[in-house]
PyMOL commands that place a pseudoatom at each C-alpha (Angstrom):
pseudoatom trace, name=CA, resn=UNK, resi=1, chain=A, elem=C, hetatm=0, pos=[77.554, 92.502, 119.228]
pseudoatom trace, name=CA, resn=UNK, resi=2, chain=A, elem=C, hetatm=0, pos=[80.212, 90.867, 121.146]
pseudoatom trace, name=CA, resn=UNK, resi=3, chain=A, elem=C, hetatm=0, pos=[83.707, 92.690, 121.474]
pseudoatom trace, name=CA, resn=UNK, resi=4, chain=A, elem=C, hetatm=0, pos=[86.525, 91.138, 121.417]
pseudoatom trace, name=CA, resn=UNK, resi=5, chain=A, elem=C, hetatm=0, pos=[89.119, 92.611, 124.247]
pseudoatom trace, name=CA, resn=UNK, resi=6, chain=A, elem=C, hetatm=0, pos=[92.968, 92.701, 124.002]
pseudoatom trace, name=CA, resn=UNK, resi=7, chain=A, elem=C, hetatm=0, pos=[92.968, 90.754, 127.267]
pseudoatom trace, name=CA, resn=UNK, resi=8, chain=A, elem=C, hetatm=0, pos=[91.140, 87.995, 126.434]
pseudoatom trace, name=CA, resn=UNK, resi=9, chain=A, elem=C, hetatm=0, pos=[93.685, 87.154, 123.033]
pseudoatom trace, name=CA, resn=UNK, resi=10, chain=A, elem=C, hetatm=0, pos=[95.486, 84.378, 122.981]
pseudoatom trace, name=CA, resn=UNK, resi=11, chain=A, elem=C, hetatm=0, pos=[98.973, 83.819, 121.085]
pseudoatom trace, name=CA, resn=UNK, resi=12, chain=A, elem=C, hetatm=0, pos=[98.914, 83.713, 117.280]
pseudoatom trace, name=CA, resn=UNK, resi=13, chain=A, elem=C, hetatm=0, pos=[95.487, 85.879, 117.067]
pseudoatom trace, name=CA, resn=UNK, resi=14, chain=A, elem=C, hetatm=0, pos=[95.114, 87.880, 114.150]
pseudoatom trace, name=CA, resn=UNK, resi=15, chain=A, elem=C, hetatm=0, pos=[94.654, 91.954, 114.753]
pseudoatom trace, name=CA, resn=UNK, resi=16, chain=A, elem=C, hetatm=0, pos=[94.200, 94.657, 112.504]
pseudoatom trace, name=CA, resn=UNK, resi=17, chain=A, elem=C, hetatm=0, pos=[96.296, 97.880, 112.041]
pseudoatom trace, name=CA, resn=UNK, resi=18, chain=A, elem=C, hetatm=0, pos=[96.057, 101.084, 110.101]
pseudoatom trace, name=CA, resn=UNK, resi=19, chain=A, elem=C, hetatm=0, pos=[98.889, 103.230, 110.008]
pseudoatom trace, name=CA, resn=UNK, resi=20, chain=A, elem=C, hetatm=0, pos=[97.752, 106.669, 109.070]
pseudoatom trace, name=CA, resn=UNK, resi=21, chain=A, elem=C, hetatm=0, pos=[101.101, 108.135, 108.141]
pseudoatom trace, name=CA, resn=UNK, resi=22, chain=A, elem=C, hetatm=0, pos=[101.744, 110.300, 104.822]
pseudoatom trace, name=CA, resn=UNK, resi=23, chain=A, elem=C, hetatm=0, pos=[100.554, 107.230, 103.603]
pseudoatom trace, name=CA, resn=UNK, resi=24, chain=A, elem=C, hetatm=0, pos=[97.924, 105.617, 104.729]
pseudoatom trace, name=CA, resn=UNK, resi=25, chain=A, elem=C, hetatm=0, pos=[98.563, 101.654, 105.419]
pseudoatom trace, name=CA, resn=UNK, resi=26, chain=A, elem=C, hetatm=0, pos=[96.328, 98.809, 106.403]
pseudoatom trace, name=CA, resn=UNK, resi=27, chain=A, elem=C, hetatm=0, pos=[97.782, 95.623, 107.846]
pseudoatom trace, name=CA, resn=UNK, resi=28, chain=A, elem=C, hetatm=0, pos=[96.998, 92.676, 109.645]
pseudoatom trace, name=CA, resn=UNK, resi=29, chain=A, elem=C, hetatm=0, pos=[99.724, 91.297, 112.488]
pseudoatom trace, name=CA, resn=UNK, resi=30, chain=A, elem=C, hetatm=0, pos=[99.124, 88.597, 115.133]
pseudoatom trace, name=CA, resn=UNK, resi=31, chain=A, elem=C, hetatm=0, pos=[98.961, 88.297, 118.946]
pseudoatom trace, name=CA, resn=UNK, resi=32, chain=A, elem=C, hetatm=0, pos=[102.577, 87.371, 120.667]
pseudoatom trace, name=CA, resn=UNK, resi=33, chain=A, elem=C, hetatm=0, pos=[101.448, 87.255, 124.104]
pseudoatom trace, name=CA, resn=UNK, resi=34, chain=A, elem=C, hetatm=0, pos=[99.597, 89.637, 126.386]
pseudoatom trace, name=CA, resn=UNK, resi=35, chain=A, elem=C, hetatm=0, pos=[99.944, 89.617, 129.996]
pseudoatom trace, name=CA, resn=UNK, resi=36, chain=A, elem=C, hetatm=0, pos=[97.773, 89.010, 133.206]
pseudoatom trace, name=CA, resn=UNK, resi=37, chain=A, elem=C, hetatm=0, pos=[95.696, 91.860, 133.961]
pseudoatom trace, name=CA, resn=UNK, resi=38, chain=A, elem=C, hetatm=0, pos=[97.823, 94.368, 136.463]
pseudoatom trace, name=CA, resn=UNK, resi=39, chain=A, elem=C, hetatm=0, pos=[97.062, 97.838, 138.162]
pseudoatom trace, name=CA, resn=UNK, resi=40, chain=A, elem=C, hetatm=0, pos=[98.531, 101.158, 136.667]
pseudoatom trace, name=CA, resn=UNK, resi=41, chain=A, elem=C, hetatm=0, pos=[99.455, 103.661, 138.788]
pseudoatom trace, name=CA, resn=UNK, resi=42, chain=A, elem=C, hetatm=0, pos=[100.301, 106.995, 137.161]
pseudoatom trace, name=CA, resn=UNK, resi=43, chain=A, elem=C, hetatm=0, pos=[102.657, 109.214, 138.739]
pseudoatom trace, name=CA, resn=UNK, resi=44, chain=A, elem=C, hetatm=0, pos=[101.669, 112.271, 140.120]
pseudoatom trace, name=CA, resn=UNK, resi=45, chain=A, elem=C, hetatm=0, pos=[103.138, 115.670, 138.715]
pseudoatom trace, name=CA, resn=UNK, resi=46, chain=A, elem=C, hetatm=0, pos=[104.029, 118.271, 140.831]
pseudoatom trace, name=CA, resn=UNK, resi=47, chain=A, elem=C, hetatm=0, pos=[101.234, 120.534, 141.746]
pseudoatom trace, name=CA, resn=UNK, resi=48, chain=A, elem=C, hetatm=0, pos=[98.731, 118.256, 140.898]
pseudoatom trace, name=CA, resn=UNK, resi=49, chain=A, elem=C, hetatm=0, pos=[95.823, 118.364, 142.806]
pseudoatom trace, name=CA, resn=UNK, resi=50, chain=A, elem=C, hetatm=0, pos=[93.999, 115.635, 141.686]
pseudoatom trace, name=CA, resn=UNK, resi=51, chain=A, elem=C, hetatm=0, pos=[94.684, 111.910, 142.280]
pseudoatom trace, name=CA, resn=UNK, resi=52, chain=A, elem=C, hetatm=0, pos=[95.641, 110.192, 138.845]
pseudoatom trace, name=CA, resn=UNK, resi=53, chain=A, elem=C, hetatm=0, pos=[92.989, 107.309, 137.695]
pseudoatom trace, name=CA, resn=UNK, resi=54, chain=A, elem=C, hetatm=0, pos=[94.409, 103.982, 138.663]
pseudoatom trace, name=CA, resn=UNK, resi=55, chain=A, elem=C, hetatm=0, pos=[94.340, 101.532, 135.593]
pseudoatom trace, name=CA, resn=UNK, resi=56, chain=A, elem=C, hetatm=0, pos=[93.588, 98.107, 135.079]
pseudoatom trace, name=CA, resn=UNK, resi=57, chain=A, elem=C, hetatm=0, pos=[95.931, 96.979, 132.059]
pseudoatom trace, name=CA, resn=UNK, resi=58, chain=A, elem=C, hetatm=0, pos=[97.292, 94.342, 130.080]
pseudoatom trace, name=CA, resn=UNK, resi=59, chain=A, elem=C, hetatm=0, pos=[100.907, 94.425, 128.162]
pseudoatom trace, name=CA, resn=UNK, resi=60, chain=A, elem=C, hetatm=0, pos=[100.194, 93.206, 124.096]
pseudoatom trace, name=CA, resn=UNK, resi=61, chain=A, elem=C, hetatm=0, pos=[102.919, 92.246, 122.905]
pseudoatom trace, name=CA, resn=UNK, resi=62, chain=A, elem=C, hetatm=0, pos=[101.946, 91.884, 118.679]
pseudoatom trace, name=CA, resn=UNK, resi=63, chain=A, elem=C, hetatm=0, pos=[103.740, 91.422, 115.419]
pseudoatom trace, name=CA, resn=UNK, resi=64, chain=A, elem=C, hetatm=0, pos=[102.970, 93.570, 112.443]
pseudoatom trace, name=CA, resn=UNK, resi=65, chain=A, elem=C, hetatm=0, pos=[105.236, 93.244, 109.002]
pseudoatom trace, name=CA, resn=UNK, resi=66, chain=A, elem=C, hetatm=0, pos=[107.873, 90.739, 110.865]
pseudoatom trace, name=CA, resn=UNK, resi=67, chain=A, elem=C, hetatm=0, pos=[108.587, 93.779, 114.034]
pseudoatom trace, name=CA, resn=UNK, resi=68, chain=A, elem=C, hetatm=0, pos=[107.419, 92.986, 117.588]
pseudoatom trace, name=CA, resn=UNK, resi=69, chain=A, elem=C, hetatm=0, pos=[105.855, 95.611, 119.703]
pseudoatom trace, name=CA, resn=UNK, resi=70, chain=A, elem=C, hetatm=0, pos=[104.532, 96.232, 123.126]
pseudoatom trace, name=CA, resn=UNK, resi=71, chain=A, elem=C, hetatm=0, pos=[101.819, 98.114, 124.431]
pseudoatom trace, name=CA, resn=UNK, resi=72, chain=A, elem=C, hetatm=0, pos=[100.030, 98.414, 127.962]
pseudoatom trace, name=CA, resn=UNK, resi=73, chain=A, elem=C, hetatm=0, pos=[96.075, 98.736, 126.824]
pseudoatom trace, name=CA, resn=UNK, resi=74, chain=A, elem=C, hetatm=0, pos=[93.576, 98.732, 129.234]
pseudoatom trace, name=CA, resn=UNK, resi=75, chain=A, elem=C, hetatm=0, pos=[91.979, 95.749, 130.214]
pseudoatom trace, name=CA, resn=UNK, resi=76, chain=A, elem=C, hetatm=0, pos=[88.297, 96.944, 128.202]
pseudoatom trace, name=CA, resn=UNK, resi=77, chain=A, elem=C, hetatm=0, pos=[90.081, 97.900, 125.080]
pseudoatom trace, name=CA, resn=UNK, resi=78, chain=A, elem=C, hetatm=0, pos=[88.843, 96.476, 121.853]
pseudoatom trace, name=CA, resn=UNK, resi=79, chain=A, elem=C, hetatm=0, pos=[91.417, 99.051, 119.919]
pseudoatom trace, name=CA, resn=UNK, resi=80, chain=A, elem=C, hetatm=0, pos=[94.669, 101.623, 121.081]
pseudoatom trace, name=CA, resn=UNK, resi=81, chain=A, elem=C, hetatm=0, pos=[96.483, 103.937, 118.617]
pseudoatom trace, name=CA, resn=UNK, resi=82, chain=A, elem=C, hetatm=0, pos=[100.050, 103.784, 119.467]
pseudoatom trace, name=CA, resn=UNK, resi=83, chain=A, elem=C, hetatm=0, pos=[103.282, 105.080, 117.399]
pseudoatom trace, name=CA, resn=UNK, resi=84, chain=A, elem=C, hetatm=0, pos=[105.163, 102.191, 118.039]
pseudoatom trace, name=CA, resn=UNK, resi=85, chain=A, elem=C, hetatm=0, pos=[105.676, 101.259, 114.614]
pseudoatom trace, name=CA, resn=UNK, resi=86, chain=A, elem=C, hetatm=0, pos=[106.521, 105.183, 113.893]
pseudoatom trace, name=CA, resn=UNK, resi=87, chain=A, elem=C, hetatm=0, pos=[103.809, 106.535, 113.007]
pseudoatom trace, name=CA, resn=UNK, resi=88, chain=A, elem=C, hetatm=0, pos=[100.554, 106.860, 114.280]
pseudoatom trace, name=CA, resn=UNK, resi=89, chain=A, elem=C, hetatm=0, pos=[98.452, 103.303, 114.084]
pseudoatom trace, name=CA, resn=UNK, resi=90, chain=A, elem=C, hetatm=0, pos=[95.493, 102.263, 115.155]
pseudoatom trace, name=CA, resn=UNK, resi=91, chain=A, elem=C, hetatm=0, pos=[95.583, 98.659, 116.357]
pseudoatom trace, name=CA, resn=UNK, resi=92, chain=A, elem=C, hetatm=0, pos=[92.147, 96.557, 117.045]
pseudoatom trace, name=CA, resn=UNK, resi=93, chain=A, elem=C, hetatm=0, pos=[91.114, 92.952, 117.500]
pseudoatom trace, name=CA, resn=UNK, resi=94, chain=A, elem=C, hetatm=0, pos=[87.980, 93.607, 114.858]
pseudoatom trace, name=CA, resn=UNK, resi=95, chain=A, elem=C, hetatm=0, pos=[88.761, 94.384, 111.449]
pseudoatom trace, name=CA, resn=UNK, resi=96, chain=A, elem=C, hetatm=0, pos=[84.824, 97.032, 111.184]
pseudoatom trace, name=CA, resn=UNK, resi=97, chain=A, elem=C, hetatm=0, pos=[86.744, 99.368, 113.850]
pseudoatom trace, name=CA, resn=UNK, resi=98, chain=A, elem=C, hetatm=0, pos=[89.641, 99.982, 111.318]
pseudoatom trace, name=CA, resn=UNK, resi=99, chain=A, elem=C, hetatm=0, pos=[86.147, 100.267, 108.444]
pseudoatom trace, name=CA, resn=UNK, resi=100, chain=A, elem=C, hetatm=0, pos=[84.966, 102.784, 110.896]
pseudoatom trace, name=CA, resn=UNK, resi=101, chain=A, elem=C, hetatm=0, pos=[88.066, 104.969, 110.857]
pseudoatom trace, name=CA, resn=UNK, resi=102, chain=A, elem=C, hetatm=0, pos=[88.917, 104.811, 107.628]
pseudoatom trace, name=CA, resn=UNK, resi=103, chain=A, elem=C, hetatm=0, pos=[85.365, 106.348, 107.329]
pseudoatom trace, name=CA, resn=UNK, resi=104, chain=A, elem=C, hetatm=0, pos=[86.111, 108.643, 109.677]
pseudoatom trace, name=CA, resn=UNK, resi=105, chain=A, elem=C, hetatm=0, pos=[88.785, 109.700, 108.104]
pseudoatom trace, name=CA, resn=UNK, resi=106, chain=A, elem=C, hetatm=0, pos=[87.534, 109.791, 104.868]
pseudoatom trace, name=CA, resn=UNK, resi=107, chain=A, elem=C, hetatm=0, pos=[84.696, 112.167, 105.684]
pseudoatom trace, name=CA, resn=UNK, resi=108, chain=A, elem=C, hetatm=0, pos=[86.984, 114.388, 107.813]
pseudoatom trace, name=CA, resn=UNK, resi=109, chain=A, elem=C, hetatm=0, pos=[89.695, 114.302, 104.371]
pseudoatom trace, name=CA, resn=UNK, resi=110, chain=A, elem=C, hetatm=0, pos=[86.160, 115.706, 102.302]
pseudoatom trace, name=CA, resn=UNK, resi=111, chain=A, elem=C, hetatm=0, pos=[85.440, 118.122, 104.425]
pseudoatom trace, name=CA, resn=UNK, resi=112, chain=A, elem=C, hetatm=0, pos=[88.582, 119.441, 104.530]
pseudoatom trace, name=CA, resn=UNK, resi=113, chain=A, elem=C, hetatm=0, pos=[88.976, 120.144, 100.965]
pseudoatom trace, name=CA, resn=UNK, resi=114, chain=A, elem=C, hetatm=0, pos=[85.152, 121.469, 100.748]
pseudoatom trace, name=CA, resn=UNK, resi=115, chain=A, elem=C, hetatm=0, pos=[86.513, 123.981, 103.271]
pseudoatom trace, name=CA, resn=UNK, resi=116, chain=A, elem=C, hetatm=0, pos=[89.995, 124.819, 101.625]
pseudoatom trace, name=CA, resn=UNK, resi=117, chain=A, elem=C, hetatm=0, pos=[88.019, 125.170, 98.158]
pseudoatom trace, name=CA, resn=UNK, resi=118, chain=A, elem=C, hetatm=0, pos=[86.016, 127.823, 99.847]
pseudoatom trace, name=CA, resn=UNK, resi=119, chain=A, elem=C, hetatm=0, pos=[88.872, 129.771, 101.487]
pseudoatom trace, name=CA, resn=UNK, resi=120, chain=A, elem=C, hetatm=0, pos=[91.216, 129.563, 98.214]
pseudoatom trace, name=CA, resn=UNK, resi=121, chain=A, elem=C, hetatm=0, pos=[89.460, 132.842, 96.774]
pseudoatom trace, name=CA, resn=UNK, resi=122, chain=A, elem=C, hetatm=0, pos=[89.261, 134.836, 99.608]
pseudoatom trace, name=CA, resn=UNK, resi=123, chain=A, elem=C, hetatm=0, pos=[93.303, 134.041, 100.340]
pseudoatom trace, name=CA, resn=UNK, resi=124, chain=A, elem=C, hetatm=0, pos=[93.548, 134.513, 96.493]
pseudoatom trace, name=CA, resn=UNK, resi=125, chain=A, elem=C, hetatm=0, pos=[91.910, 138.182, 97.337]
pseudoatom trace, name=CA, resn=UNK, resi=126, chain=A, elem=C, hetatm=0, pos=[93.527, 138.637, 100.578]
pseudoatom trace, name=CA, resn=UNK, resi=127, chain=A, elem=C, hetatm=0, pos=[96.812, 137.809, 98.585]
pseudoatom trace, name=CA, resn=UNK, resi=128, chain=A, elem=C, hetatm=0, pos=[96.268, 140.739, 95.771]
pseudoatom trace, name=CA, resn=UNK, resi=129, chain=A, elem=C, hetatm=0, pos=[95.126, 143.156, 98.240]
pseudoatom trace, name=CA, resn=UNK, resi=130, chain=A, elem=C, hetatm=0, pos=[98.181, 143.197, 99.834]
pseudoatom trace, name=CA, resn=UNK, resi=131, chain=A, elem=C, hetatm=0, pos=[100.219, 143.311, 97.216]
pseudoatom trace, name=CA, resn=UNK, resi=132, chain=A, elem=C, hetatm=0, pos=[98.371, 146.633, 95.942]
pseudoatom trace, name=CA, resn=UNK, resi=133, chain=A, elem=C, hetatm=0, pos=[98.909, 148.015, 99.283]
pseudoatom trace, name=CA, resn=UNK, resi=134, chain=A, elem=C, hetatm=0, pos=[102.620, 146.895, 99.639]
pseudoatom trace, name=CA, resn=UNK, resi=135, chain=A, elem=C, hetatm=0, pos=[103.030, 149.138, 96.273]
pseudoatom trace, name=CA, resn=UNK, resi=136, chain=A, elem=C, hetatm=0, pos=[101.629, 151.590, 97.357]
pseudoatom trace, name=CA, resn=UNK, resi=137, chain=A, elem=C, hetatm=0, pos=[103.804, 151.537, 100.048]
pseudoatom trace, name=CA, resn=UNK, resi=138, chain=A, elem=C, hetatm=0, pos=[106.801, 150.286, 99.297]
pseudoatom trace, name=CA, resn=UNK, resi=139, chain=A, elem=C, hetatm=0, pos=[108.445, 151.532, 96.062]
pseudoatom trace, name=CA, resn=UNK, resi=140, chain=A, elem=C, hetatm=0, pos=[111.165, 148.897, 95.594]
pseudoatom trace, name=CA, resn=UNK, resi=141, chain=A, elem=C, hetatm=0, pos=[108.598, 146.049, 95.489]
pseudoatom trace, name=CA, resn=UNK, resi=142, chain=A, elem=C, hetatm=0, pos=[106.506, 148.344, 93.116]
pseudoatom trace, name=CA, resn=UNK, resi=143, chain=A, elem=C, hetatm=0, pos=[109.368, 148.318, 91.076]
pseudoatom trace, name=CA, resn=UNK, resi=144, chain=A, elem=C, hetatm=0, pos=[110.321, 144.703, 91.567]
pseudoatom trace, name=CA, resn=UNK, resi=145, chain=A, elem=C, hetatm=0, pos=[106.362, 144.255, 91.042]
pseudoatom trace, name=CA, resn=UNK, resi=146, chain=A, elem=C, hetatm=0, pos=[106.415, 145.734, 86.890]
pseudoatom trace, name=CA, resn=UNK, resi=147, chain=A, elem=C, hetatm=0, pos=[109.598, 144.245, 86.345]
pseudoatom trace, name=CA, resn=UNK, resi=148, chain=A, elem=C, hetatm=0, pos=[108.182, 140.828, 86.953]
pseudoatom trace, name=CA, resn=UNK, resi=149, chain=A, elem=C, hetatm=0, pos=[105.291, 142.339, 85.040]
pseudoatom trace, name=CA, resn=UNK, resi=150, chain=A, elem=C, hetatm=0, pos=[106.987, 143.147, 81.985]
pseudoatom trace, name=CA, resn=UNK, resi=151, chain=A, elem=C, hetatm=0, pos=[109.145, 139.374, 81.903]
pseudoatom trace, name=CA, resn=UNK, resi=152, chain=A, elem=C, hetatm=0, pos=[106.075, 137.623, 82.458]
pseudoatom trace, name=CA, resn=UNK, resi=153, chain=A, elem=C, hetatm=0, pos=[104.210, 139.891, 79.309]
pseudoatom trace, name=CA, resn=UNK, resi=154, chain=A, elem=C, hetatm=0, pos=[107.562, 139.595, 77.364]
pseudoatom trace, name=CA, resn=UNK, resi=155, chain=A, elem=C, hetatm=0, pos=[107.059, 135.740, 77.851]
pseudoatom trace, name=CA, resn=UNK, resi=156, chain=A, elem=C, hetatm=0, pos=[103.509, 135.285, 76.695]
pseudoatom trace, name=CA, resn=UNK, resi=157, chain=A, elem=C, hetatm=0, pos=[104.563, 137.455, 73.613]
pseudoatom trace, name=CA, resn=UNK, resi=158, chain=A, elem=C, hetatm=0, pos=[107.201, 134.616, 72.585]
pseudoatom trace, name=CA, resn=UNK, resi=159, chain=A, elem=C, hetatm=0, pos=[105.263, 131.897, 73.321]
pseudoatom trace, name=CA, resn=UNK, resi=160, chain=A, elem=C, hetatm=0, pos=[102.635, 133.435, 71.027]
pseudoatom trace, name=CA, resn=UNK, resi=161, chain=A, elem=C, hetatm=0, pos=[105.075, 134.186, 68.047]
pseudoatom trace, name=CA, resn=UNK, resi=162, chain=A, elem=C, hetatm=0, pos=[106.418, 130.450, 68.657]
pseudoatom trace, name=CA, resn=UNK, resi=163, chain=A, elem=C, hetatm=0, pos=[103.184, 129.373, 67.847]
pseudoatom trace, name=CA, resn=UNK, resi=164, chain=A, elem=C, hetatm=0, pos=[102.526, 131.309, 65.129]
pseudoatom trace, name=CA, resn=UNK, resi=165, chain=A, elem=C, hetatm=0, pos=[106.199, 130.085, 63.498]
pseudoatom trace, name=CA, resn=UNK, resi=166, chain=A, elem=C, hetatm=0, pos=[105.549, 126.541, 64.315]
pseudoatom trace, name=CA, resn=UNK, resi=167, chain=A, elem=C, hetatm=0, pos=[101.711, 127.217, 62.332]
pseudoatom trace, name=CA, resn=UNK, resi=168, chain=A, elem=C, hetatm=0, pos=[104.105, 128.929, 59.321]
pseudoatom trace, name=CA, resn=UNK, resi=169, chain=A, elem=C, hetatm=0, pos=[106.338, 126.428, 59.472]
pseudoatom trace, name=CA, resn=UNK, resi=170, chain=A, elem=C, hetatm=0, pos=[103.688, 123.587, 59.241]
pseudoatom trace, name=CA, resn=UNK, resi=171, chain=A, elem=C, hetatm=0, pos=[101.897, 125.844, 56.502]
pseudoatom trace, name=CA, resn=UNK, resi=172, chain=A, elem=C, hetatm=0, pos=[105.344, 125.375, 54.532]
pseudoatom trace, name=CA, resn=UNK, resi=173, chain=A, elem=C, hetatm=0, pos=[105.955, 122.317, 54.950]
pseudoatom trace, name=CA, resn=UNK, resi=174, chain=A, elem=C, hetatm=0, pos=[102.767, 121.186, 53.697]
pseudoatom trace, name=CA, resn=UNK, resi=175, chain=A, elem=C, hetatm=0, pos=[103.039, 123.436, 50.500]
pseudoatom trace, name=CA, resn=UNK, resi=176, chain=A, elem=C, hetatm=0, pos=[106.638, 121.627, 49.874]
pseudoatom trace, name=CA, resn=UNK, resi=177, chain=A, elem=C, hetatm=0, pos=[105.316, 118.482, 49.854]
pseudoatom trace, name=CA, resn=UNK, resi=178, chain=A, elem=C, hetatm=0, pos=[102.048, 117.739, 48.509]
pseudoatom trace, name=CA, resn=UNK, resi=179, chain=A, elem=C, hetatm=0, pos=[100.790, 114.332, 48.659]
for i in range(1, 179): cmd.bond("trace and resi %d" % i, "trace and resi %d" % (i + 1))
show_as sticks, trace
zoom trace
């Protein structure tokens, strides 16, 4: 499978984006220009004792929804994520890498929930465990604790006798007017 490489586009080249954001957005932009291949050479950071790689890179200039952006890839890039556009995008010159991720992502989405769906009871029990121990600690929040208690029961006993005066109600209503 051949590869297509940032440095070997050309203006007016269609790429592919997706933005993963809060929302997750796929686009398609074009090439603007991208320059001759030049070295990169990092700085060094104090106390480093290592010499930073040295880079061969390119400078993409691209177009995605009417804004212009540059980026310095390297020169065997196929793909970059960059937050140029403002949030985190993945930008590649074959439209199965952006297939691949959103795969990627997909699976990694599903496992997170499997995971969260497994944890929610033992937070759930983690969450009334403390709460019995914080009363039997604390008084004022024991307090606070039946208060809420007796609203919430007070609550469920109106909602109940609303229901049973909309059945009455209904029951009348019927009885007043028979078809």
């Amino acid at each position: 499978m051949n590869v297509t490489l940032f440095k070997g586009l050309t203006a007016g080249t269609v790429i592919y984006a997706l933005m993963k954001g809060d929302d997750m957005k796929y686009q398609e932009g074009t090439i603007i220009s991208v320059s001759q291949p030049r070295m990169n050479y990092p700085d060094m950071k104090p106390g480093q004792m290592q010499l930073p790689t040295v880079q061969e890179v390119v400078d993409v200039t691209y177009s995605i929804d009417g804004k212009n952006y540059t980026d310095m890839v390297e020169v065997t890039a196929s793909m970059f994520p960059t937050k140029n556009p403002g949030v985190l995008t993945l930008v590649s010159t074959e439209k199965d890498t952006i297939v691949r991720e959103l795969r990627a992502t997909l699976k990694a989405s599903e496992n997170y929930l499997k995971e969260a769906e497994r944890e929610v009871p033992k937070q759930e029990k983690r969450i009334g465990q403390c709460k019995e121990l914080i009363a039997q600690l604390d008084t004022e929040f024991k307090e606070r604790q039946q208060t809420e208690e007796r609203f919430a029961k007070i609550e469920s006993t109106q909602k109940e006798q609303g229901g049973k005066l909309d059945q009455i109600l209904a029951l009348l209503q019927k009885n007043n007017n028979p078809a």
